[in-house]
C-alpha positions in Angstrom: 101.2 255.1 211.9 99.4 255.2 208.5 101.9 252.4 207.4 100.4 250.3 209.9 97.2 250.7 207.5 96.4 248.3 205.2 95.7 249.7 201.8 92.0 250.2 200.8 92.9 249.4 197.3 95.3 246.1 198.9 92.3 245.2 201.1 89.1 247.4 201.9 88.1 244.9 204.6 91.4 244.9 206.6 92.3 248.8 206.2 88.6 249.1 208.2 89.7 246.8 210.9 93.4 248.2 211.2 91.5 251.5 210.9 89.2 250.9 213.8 91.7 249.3 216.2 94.9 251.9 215.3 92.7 254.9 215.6 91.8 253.4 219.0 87.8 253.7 218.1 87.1 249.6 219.3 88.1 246.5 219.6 86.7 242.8 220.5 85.7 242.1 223.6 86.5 238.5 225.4 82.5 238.0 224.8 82.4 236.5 222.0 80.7 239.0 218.9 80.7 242.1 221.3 83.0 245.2 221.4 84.5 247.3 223.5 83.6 251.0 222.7 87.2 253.0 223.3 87.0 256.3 224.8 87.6 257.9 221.3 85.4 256.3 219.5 82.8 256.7 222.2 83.2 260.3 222.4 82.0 260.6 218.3 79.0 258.2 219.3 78.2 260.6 222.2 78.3 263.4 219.6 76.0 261.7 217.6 73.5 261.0 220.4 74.0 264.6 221.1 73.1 266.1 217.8 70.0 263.2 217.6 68.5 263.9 221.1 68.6 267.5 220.5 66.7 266.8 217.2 64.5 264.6 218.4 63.4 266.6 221.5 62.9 269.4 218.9 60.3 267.4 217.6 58.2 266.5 220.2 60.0 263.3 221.8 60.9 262.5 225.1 63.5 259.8 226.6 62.1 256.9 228.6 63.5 253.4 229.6 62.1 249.9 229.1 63.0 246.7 230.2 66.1 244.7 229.2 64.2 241.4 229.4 60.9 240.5 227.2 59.0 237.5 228.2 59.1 234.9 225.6 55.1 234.9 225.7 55.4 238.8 224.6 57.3 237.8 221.1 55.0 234.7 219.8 51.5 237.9 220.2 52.8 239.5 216.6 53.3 236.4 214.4 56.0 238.3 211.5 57.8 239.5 214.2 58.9 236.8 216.2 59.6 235.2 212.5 61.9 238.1 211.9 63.5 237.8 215.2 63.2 234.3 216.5 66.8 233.5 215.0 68.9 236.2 216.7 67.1 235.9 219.9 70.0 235.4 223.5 67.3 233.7 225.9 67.6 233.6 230.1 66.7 230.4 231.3 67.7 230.3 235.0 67.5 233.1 237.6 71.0 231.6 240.1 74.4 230.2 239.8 75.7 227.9 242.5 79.1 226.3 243.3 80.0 223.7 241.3 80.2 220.1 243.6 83.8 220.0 243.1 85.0 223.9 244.5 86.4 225.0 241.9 84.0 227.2 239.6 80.0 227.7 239.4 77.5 226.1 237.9 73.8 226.9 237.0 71.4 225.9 239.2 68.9 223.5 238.0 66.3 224.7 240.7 66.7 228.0 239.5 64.6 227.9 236.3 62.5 230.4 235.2 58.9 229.4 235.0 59.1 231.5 231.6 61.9 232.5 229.7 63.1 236.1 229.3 64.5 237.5 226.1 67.2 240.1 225.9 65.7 242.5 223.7 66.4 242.3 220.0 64.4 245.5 219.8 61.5 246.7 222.1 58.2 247.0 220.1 56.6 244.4 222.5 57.9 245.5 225.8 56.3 249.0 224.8 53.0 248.5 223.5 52.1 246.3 226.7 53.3 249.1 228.7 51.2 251.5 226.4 48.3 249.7 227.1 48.0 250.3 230.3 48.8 254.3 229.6 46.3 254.8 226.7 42.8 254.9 227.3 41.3 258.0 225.3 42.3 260.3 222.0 43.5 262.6 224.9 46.2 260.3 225.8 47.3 260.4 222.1 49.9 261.1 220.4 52.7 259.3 222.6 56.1 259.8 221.2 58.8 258.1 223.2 62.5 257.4 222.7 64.6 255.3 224.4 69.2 254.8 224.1 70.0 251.8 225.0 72.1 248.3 224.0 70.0 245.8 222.5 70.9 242.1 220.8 70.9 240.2 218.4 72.9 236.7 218.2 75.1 237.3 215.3 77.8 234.6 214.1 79.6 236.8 211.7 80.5 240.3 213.4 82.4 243.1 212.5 83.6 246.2 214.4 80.0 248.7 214.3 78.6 246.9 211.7 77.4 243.6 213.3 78.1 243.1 216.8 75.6 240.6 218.9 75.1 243.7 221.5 75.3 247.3 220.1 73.7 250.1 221.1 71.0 252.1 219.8 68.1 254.6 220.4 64.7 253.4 219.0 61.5 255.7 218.9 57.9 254.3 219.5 55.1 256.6 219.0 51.4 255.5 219.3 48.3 257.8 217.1 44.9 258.1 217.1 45.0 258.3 213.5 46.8 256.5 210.3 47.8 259.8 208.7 49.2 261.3 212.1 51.2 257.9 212.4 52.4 257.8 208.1 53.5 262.1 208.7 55.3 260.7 212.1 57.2 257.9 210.2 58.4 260.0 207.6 59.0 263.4 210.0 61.4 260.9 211.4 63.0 259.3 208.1 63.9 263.2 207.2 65.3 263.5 210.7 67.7 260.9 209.9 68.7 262.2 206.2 69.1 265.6 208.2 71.4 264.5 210.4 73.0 261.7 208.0 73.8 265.0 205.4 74.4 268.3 207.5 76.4 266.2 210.5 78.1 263.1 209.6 78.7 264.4 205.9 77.1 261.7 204.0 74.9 261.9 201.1 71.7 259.1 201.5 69.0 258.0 199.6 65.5 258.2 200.9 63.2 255.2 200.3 60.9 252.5 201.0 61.8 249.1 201.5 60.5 246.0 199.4 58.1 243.5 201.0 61.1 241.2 201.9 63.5 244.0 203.2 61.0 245.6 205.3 61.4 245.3 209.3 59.2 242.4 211.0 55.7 243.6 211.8 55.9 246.4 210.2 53.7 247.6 207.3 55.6 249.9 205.6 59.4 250.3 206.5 61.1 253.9 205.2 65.2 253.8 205.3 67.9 256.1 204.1 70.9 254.1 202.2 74.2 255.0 202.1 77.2 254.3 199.7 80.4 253.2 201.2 83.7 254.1 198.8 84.3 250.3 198.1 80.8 250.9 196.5 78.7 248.6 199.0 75.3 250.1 200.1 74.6 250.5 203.9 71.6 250.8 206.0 72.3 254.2 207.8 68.5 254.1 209.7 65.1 253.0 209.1 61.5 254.1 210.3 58.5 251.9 210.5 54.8 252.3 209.8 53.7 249.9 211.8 50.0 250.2 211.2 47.8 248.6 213.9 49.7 245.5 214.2 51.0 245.8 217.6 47.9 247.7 218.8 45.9 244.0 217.9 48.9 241.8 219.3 48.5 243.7 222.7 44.9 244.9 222.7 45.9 248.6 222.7 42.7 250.3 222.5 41.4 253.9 223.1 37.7 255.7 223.1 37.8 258.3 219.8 36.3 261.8 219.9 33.0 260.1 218.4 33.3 258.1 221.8 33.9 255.0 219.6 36.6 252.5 220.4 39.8 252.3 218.1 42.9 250.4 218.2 45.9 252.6 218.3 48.2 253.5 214.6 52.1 252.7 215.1 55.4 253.6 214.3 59.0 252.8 215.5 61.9 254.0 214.4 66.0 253.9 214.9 69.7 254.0 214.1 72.6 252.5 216.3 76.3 252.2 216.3 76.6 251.1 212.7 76.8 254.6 212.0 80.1 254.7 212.9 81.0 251.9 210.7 79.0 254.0 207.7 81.3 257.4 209.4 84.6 255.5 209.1 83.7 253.9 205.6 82.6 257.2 203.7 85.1 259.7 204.5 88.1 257.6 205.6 91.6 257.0 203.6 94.6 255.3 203.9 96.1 257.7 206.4 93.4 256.6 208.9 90.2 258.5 210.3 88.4 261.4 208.2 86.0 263.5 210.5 83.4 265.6 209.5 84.3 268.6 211.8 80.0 268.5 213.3 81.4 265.2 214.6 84.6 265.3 215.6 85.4 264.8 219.8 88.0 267.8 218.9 87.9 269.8 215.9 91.4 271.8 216.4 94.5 270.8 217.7 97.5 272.9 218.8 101.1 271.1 219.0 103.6 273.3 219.9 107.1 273.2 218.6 109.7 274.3 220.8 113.6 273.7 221.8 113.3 274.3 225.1 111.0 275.3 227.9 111.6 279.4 227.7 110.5 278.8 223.9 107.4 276.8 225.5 106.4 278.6 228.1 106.2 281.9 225.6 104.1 279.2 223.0 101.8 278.2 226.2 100.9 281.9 226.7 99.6 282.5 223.1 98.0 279.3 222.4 96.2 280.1 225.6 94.7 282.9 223.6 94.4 280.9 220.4 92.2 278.2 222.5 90.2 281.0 224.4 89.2 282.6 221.2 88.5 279.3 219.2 86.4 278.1 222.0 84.4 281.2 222.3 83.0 280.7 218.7 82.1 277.3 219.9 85.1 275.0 218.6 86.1 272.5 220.5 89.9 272.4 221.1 92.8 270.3 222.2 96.3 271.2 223.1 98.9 269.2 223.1 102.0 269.9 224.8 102.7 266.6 226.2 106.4 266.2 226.6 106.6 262.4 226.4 106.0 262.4 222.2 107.4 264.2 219.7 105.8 266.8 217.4 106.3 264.3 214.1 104.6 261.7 216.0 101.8 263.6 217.3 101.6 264.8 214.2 100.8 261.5 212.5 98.5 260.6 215.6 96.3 263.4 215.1 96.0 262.4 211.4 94.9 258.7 212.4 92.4 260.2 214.7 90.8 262.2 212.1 91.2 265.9 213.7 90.1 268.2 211.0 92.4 271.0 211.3 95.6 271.0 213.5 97.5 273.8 214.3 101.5 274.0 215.0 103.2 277.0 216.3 107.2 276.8 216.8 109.8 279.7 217.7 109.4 280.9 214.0 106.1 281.5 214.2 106.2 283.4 217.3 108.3 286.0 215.8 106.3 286.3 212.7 103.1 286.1 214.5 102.0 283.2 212.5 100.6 279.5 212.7 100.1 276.5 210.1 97.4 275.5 209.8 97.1 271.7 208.0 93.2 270.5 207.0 92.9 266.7 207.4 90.2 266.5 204.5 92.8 267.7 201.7 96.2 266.6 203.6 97.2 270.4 202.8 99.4 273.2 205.0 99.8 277.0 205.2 101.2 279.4 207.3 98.7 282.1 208.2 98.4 285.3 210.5 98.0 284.3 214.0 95.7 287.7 213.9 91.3 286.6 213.6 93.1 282.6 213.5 89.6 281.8 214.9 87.5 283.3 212.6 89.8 281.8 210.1 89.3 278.2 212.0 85.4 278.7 211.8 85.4 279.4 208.4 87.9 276.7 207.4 85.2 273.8 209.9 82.6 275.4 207.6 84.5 274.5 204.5 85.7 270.6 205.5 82.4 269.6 206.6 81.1 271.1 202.8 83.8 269.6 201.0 83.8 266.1 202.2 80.0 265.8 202.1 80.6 266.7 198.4 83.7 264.4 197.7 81.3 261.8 199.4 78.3 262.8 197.0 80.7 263.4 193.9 81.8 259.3 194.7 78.0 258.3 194.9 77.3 259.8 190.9 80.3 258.5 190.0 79.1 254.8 190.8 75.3 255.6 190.1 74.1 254.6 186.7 71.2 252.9 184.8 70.9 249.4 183.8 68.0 248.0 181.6 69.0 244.5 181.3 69.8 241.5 183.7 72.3 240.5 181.6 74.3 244.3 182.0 73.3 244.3 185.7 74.7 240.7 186.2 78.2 242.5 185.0 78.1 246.0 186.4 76.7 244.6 190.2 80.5 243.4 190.1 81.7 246.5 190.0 79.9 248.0 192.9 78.0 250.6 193.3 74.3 251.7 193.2 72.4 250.2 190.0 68.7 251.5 189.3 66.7 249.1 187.3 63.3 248.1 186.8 61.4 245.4 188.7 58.0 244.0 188.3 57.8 244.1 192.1 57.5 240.8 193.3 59.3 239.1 195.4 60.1 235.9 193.7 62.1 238.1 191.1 63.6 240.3 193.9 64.8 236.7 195.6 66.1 235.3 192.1 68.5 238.0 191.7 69.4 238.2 194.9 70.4 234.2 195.0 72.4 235.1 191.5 74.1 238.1 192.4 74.3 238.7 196.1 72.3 242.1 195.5 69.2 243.4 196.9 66.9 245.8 196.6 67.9 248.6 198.7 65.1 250.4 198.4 62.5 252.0 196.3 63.4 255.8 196.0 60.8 258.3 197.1 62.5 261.2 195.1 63.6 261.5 191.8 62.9 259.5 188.2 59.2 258.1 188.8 58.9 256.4 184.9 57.1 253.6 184.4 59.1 250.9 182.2 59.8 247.0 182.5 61.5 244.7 184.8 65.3 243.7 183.8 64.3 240.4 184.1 60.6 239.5 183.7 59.9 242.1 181.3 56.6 242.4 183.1 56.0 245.8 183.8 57.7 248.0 186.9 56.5 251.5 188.2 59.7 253.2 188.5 63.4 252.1 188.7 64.8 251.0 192.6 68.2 250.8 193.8 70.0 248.0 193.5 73.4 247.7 195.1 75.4 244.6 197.6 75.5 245.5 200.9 76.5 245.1 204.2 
């Protein structure tokens, strides 16, 4: 099944579309720019809602639902914002369909207009803060800290499987505070959420940063993000978290009585990540034998395939790998056995390796007289035979190890391709190369938009950790407050 892959090296682009459609994670959909989710692929996005809800709950949050449809009126109240959006927006004209004069299909019907359009939400910031209007009225209705999973869209010409779809789904906080401090700690509580669960659970090393004036989300004041760095050494948004100020509080007249009895408008924040993680998933741990999955992640981490001649030699396999899977799933580890009869063991073999399964285990006749197993790790492509005796401490220990070692190969990748540039010049030739570049800029954003024009790179954000020194821009030579990342993206 590999062979069915396209080569990164041969063709980075179509190795992640083979890789996405072999591996049975999606594929288009007969809308045009939307995907179907595939039950494998949804089951590692339901891990990672899993892992996020659970983090987000422990933080305070709680789950609501909004509306699908915005008025159009709603949008035009924050002027940036239906700027930013106003492009990508799917609008619902007419309420009815009616048959078509002729019999044979529907048509719309023209006395079915809408006296105002609807919007299918490109993201929910105005749906929400006139619904918190009506639910704040005093500090003691503060903070609010709501969450909602949903789909969302945005009208997209160019897609790509996860990474740009016109409909994908998402979760996207919204809190409301009494104060700008409590709303700034909430935005960036949130931002190291995301870098938690970016690092410990999907394996992948991010930077932490602020975005530039012409990066940053529409209506928002300050926008926070954590990049990633895909192996053909193109950045990728992996989740971003907004300060909104009081922008939306003044758009929607959100108000509340302060404990000086004084009235205030309400501090903002809104933050998110979708489905595009799975593109980022796919991108940083993936090679050319198909899926890599960071064991926190994977829908199974173990599977059994049984090798056997005939069905006495299965039967006596069935009754230990009953013990095997008992044990492993007692510590926790999800398990999968596979003694389907209609594939072979070669085949299943290579399936399980497209897939991504992190550890497989394959016990024949052999191995039931020595009372051993093999025991192949996806991450390395290695094999050995082992006791059969503790296998699931052994299994624990070795999830512990793959999730280390390919967040490391991932970070090892990331300093390999990080390096300093001081002139535009260099950084004309090394942005060819890929990669994240950290240069000086004088900040504004004519000279962020001239090399971006030149070289198709952009400012992926301004690092919050690390090298603060002062020095002077690549390009202007005016001077620059600390280096920022530079990188193309996707």
């Amino acid at each position: 099944m590999a062979k069915e892959l396209t080569s990164r090296s041969e063709n980075y682009s179509q190795w992640y579309i083979d890789l996405v459609n072999k591996a049975d994670l999606a594929e288009t959909s007969a809308v045009r720019g939307c995907m179907v989710i595939k039950p494998y692929g949804y089951a590692i996005w339901e891990k990672m809602q899993h892992e996020l809800d659970r983090m987000f709950k422990e933080t305070g949050h709680q789950n609501a639902y909004f509306p699908l449809f915005i008025p159009k009126s709603f949008l035009s109240k924050e002027a940036s914002h239906v700027e930013g959006f106003a492009k990508e927006c799917a609008v619902v004209t007419h309420y009815r369909l009616k048959t078509d004069a002729t019999g044979k299909g529907v048509i719309v019907d023209p006395e079915a207009k809408l006296e105002e359009e609807l919007i299918v939400r490109p993201t929910s910031e105005t749906i929400i803060w006139n619904t918190y209007k009506n639910w704040i009225h005093s500090y003691r209705d503060l903070p609010i800290l709501c969450n909602q999973w949903a789909n969302v869209v945005r009208w997209e010409m160019r897609t790509r499987l996860f990474l740009r779809t016109a409909e994908f789904l998402w979760q996207e906080g919204h809190t409301a505070h009494a104060t700008k401090e409590e709303a700034l700690e909430e935005a960036m509580k949130m931002l190291n959420v995301y870098a938690d669960f970016a690092e410990n659970f999907m394996a992948i090393p991010v930077v932490k940063g602020v975005k530039s004036a012409n990066e940053r989300f529409a209506g928002a004041v300050e926008t926070f993000c954590i990049e990633a760095l895909m192996q053909d050494g193109k950045a990728l948004q992996a989740g971003t978290s907004h300060f909104l100020g009081q922008n939306f509080a003044k758009a929607f007249d959100v108000k509340f009585i302060n404990k000086e009895n004084k009235e205030e408008l309400v501090w903002a924040t809104s933050w998110g990540v979708s489905t595009r993680l799975m593109g980022a998933l796919i991108m940083t741990h993936s090679d050319d034998n198909g899926l890599v999955l960071p064991p926190n992640l994977a829908p199974y981490q173990v599977v059994i395939v049984p090798i056997y001649k005939d069905m006495t030699q299965l039967a006596a396999i069935n009754e230990k790998a009953d013990n095997i899977i008992a044990a492993l799933r007692k510590r926790g580890i999800s398990v999968k056995y596979d003694n389907a009869d209609n594939k072979k063991p070669g085949w299943k073999f290579a399936e399980y390796e497209l897939k991504g399964v992190p550890v497989r285990l394959a016990m024949g006749a052999r191995d039931l007289e020595n009372g051993t197993v093999e025991v192949a790790r996806r991450d390395t492509l290695t094999k050995e035979t082992v006791s059969v005796e503790n296998i699931d401490a052994y299994v624990e220990e070795l999830l512990k190890e793959i999730q280390k070692n390919i967040f490391q190969k991932a970070l090892d990748y990331r300093a390999s391709v990080t390096r300093e540039v001081n002139s535009y010049e260099e950084f004309k030739v090394e942005i060819e190369k890929g990669g994240f570049l950290l240069c000086h800029w004088d900040g504004t954003p004519e000279t962020e938009e001239k090399i971006k024009n030149e070289t198709k790179a952009t400012i992926r954000c301004i690092p919050l950790e690390g090298d603060k020194t002062p020095g002077k821009c690549m390009v202007t030579g005016k001077p620059s407050a600390q280096r920022v990342v530079f990188a193309r993206a996707y």
